[in-house]
C-alpha positions in Angstrom: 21.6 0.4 -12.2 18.5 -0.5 -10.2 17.1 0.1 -6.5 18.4 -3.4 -6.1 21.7 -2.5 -7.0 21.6 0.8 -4.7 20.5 -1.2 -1.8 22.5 -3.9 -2.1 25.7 -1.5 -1.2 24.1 -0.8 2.2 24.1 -3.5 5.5 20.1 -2.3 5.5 20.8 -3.9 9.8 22.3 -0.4 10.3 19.1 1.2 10.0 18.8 0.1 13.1 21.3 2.0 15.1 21.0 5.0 12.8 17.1 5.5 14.1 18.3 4.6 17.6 20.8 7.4 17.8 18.8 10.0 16.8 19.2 13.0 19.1 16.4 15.9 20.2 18.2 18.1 17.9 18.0 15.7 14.8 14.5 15.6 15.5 13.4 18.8 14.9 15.9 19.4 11.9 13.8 16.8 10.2 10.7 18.1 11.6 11.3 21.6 10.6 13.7 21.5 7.3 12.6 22.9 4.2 12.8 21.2 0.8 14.2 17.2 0.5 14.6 15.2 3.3 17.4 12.2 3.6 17.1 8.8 5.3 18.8 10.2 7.9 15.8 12.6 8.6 13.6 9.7 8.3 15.0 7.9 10.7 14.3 10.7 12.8 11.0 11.1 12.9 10.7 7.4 13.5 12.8 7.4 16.9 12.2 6.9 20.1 12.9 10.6 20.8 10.6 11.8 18.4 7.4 9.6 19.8 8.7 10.5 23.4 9.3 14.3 23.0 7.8 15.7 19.6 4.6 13.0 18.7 2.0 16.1 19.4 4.3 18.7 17.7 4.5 16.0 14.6 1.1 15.6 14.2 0.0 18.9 14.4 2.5 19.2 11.3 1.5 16.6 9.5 -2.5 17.8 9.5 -1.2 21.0 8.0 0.8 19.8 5.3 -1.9 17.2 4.5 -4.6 19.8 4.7 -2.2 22.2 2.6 -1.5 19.6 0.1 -5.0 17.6 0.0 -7.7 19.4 1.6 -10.4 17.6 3.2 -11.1 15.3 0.5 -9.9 11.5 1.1 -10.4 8.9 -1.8 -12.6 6.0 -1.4 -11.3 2.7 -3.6 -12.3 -0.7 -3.2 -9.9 -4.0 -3.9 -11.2 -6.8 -6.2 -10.0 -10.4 -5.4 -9.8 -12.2 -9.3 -7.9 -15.4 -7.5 -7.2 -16.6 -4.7 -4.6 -19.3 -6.7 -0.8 -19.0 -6.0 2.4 -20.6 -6.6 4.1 -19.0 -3.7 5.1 -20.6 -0.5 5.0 -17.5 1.6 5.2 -18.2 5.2 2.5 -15.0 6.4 0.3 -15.1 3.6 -3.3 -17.4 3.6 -2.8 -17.6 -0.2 0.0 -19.5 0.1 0.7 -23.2 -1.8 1.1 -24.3 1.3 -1.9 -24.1 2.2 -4.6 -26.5 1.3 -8.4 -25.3 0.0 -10.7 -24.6 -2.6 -8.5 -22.0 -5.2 -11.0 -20.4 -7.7 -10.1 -18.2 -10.8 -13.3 -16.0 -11.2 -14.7 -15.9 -14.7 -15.4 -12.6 -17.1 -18.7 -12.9 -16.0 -18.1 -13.0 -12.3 -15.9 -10.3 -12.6 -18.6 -8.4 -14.3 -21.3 -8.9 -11.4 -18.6 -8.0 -9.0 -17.7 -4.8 -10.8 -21.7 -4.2 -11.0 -22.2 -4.5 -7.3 -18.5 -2.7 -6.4 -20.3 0.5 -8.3 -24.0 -0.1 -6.8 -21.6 0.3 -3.4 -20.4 3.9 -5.1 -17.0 3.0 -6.0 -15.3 3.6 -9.6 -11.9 3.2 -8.0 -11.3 0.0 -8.2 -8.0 -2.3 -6.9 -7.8 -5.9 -8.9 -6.1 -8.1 -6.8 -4.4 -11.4 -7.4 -3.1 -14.7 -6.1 0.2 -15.2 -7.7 -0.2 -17.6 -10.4 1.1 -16.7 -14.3 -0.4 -19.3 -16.1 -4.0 -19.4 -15.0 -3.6 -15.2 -14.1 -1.3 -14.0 -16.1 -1.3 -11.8 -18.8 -3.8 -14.1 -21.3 -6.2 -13.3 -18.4 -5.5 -9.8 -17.6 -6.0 -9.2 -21.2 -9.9 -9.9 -20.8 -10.3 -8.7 -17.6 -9.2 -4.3 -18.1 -11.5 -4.1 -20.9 -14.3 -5.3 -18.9 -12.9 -3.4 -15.6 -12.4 -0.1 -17.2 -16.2 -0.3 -17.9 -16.1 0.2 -14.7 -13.5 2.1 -13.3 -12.6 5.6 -13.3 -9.3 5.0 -12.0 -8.2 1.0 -12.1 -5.6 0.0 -10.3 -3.9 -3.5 -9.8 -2.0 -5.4 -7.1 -1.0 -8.5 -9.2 2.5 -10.4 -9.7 5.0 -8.4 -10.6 5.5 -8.1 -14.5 8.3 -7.1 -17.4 8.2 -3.1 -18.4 6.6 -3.8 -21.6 3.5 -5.8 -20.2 2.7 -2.7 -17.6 3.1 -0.8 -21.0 0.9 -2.7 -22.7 -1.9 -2.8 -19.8 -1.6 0.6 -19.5 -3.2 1.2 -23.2 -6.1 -1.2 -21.7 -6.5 1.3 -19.5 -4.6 0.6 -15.8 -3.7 3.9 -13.9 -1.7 2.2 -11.1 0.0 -0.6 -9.3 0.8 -1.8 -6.2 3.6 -3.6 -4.8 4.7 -4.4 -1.4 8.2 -5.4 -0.7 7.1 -7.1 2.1 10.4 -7.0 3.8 13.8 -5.4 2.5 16.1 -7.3 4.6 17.6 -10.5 2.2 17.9 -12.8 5.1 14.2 -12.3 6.3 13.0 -12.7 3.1 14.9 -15.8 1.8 13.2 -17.2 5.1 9.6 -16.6 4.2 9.6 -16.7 0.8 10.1 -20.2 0.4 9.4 -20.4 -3.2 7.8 -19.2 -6.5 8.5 -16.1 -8.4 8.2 -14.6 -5.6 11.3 -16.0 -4.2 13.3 -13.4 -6.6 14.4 -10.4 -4.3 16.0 -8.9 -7.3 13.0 -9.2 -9.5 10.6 -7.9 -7.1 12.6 -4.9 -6.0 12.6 -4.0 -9.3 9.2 -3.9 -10.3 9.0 -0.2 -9.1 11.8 0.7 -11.7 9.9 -1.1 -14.7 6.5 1.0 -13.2 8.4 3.7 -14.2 10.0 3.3 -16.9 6.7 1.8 -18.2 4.9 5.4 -17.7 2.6 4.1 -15.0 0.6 7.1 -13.4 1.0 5.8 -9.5 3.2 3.0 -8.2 2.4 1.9 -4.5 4.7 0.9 -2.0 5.2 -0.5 1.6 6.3 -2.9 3.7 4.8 -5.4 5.7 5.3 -4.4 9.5 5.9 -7.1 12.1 7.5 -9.1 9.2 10.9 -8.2 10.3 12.2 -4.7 12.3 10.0 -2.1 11.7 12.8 0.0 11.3 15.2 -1.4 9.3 11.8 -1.8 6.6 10.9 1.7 6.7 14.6 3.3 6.4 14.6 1.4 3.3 11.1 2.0 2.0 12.6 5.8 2.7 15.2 5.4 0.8 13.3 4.0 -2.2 11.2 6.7 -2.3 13.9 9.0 -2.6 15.3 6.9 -5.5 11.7 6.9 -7.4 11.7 10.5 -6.9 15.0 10.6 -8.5 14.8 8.6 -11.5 10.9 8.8 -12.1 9.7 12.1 -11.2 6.7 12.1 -13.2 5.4 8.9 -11.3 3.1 9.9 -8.4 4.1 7.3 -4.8 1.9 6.1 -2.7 3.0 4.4 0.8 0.6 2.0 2.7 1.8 0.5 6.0 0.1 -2.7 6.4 0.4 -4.7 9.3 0.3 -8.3 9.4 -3.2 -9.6 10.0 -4.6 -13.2 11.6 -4.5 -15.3 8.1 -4.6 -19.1 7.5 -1.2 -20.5 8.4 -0.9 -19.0 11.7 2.2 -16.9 11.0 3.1 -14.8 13.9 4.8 -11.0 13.4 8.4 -11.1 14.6 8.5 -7.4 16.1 4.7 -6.1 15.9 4.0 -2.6 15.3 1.7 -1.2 18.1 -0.9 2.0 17.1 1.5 4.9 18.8 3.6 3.4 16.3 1.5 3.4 13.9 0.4 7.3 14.6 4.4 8.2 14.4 5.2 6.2 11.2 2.2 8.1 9.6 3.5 11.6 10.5 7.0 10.9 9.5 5.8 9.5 5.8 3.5 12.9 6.1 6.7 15.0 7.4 9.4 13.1 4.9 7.4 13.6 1.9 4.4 15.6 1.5 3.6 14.7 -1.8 2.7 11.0 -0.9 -0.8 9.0 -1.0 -0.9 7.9 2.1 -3.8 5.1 2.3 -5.1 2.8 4.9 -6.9 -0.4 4.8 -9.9 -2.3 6.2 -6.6 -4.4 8.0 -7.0 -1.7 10.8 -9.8 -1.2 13.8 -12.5 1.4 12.7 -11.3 3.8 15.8 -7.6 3.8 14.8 -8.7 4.4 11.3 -10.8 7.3 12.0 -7.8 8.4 15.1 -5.5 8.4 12.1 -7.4 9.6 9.4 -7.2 13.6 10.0 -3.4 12.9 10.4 -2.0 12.5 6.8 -4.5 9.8 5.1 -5.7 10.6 1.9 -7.1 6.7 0.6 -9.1 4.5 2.6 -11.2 1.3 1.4 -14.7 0.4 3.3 -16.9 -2.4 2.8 -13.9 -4.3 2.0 -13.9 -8.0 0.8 -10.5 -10.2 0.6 -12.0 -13.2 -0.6 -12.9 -13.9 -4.7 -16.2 -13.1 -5.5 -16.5 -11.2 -1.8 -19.6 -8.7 -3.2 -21.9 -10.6 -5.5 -21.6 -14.0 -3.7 -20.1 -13.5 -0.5 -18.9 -16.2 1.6 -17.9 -18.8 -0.7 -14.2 -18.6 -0.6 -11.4 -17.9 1.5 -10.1 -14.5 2.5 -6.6 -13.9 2.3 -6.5 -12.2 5.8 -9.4 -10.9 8.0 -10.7 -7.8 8.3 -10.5 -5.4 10.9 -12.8 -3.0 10.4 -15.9 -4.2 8.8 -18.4 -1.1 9.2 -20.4 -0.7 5.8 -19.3 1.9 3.5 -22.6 3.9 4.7 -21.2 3.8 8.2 -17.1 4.7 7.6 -18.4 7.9 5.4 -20.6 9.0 8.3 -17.7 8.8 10.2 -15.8 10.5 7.8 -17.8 13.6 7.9 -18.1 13.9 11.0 -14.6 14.6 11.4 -15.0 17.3 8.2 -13.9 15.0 5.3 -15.5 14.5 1.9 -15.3 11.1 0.9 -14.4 11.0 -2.8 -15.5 8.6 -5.1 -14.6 9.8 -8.4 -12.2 11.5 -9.8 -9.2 8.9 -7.7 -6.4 10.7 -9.5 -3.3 12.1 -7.0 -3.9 15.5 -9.8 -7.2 15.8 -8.5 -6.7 16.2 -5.4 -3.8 18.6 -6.2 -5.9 20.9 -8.0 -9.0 20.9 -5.0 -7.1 23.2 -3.3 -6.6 23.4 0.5 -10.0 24.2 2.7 
C-alpha cells in the first residue's frame, strides 16, 4: 500500500466542508493539544474561524515553537536550473512543450561556472533543478552532474522528475541529501485537466515518489502544493494528511513543506482560487502548529516585505539572489525563466534584512540535524 492507495479511499472534495465547519472550540483543541495532530486539527487551524478569532494567538505559538525547535538560525540555499527542456504539457508551468523557445541542456562545464559563481554568492546548499525530460536529463546526465555538484555542495539537493527507488538510491551514494516534489494539486480531476501529458500525466507515479524517497534512505523529501491550482483547502488537508503518512511509514526521513503560489509564467495560466497573504500568514502557522518538526521554506516567488513579515513566524529556508532560468549566475539573461521572481533583492540585501529582525543566516551546515542540535536562543 502506497499514499496513492490511502488517498484514493477519500472524496479529497470533503476537505472542503470539514475545514468549513470547524468550530471556536476545534480551534483551540488544535491550537493547544499536545503530542500528534490529525487532519481534522489541520483543518482547523486553516478555517475561517481560526484567521477571524485566533490568527494573533497562532502566531504567537508558532514563533515559540519555531524558536524552541530552530532558534534564530534560517538556512540559506540557492536552486540551480540544468534545463529548461520538458516533455510535459502542463497548463501553469512556462517549461511546458507547449510552449515554443529556445530549450538548452547546460553542459558539465556550465554547470561548473554556475556552481563556482553560486559559492562566490556564499552558498554550498545547493537545489538542482530540472525541466522534465529523461532522455536528454535523465539519469546518464545526473550521473555526471553530483560528482561535479558535490564539489560544491555541502548539502545538495534536487527537484528533478520523479525517479524508481533504486536510482534515488543510487544518487544518494553520489552524494544527494534531498529532494523535492510538489504534488501540485491532489484533487484527480484538477490534475487530469492540467497535466495534459508526459510522465507527468501519472497521478499514481507522482504520488508515489515520496514513498520511493523513503524507502530509498533519502535524508529530506520536500513537499507542497501549488496554491491557486485548485482549492486551497482541499490541497493542504491532503498535503496534511501525507505528512502524517511519511511520518508513519518513514520516520527517519526529515519533511519539509513549501507553499508556493502560482507566479506570472509564459502561457498565461491564471490561479483558479488564489491564495491571498493573510492566507498565507495562517497556512504558515498551522504547518508550524500541525507539525513542529517541519522545514518550513520560502522562495524568491514571494514580495520581499511578505517574506521578511513571514519569516520570524515558522520559516526556517529561504533562497535570495534567486535565478529560474539555465545558466541564471554566470551568464544571466540568455534563457527563459520558468516563472518570475518576486523578490529580487541581492543576497547582501535579504541577509541585512534578516538580521535585523535577529536571524543568522546560515550557509553551511543545511542539515534539519543542525539546526536541531543549535539549540533554542
Amino acid at each position: 500500500m502506497s499514499f496513492f492507495d490511502e488517498i484514493s479511499k477519500v472524496d479529497v472534495d470533503k476537505f472542503t466542508a470539514l475545514v468549513d465547519s470547524r468550530t471556536d472550540a476545534d480551534v483551540e483543541r488544535a491550537i493547544y493539544k499536545k503530542g500528534p495532530k490529525t487532519v481534522e486539527d489541520f483543518a482547523a487551524l486553516i478555517s475561517e474561524n481560526a484567521r477571524k478569532h485566533y490568527l494573533n494567538v497562532m502566531v504567537q505559538e508558532a514563533m515559540q515553537l519555531t524558536r524552541k525547535r530552530f532558534g534564530r538560525c534560517v538556512n540559506m540555499y540557492l536552486p540551480l536550473y540544468l534545463t529548461n527542456l520538458c516533455n510535459n504539457k502542463c497548463a501553469y508551468c512556462g517549461f511546458s512543450v507547449m510552449n515554443k523557445f529556445k530549450r538548452v541542456v547546460l553542459t558539465l562545464e556550465e554547470i561548473e561556472e554556475e556552481l563556482q559563481a553560486m559559492n562566490d554568492m556564499g552558498y554550498s546548499n545547493i537545489l538542482l533543478v530540472s525541466g522534465e525530460n529523461a532522455h536528454k536529463a535523465g539519469m546518464p546526465y545526473f550521473r555526471q552532474v553530483l560528482p561535479i555538484a558535490k564539489k560544491h555542495a555541502e548539502y545538495l539537493q534536487m527537484e528533478v522528475q520523479p525517479l524508481d527507488t533504486e536510482e534515488y538510491a543510487e544518487l544518494k551514494t553520489l552524494g544527494l541529501d534531498a529532494v523535492s516534489v510538489y504534488q501540485e494539486t491532489y484533487h484527480p480531476g484538477c490534475y487530469k485537466k492540467v497535466h495534459l501529458g508526459g510522465k507527468k500525466a501519472d497521478m499514481r507515479y507522482r504520488m508515489e515518489t515520496p514513498d520511493r524517497l523513503g524507502q530509498a534512505g533519502i535524508d529530506k523529501v520536500g513537499m507542497g502544493a501549488l496554491l491557486g491550482l485548485y482549492d486551497w483547502k482541499v490541497d493542504l488537508c491532503a498535503l496534511a494528511m501525507h505528512v502524517l503518512y511519511m511520518r508513519d511509514h518513514y520516520w527517519k526521513t526529515n519533511l519539509s513543506i513549501s507553499f508556493p503560489r502560482l507566479r506570472p509564467a509564459t502561457g498565461g495560466y491564471e490561479p483558479h482560487l488564489p491564495v491571498n497573504d493573510a492566507k498565507m500568514v495562517q497556512i504558515i502557522c498551522a504547518w508550524r502548529i500541525f507539525d513542529n518538526e517541519l522545514d518550513l521554506t520560502i522562495s524568491t516567488r514571494e514580495s520581499a516585505q511578505f517574506r521578511d513579515l513571514v519569516l520570524p513566524i515558522g520559516i526556517t529556508a529561504v533562497s535570495a539572489g534567486s535565478s529560474t532560468e539555465p545558466g541564471g549566475y554566470a551568464h544571466k539573461g540568455k534563457n527563459l525563466e520558468q516563472w518570475t521572481i518576486n523578490d529580487d533583492r541581492t543576497v547582501e540585501q535579504v541577509v541585512n534584512a534578516m538580521e535585523s529582525l535577529g536571524f543568522d543566516a546560515v550557509f553551511h551546515n543545511a542539515s534539519t540535524t543542525y539546526f536541531r542540535n543549535v539549540g533554542a536562543v
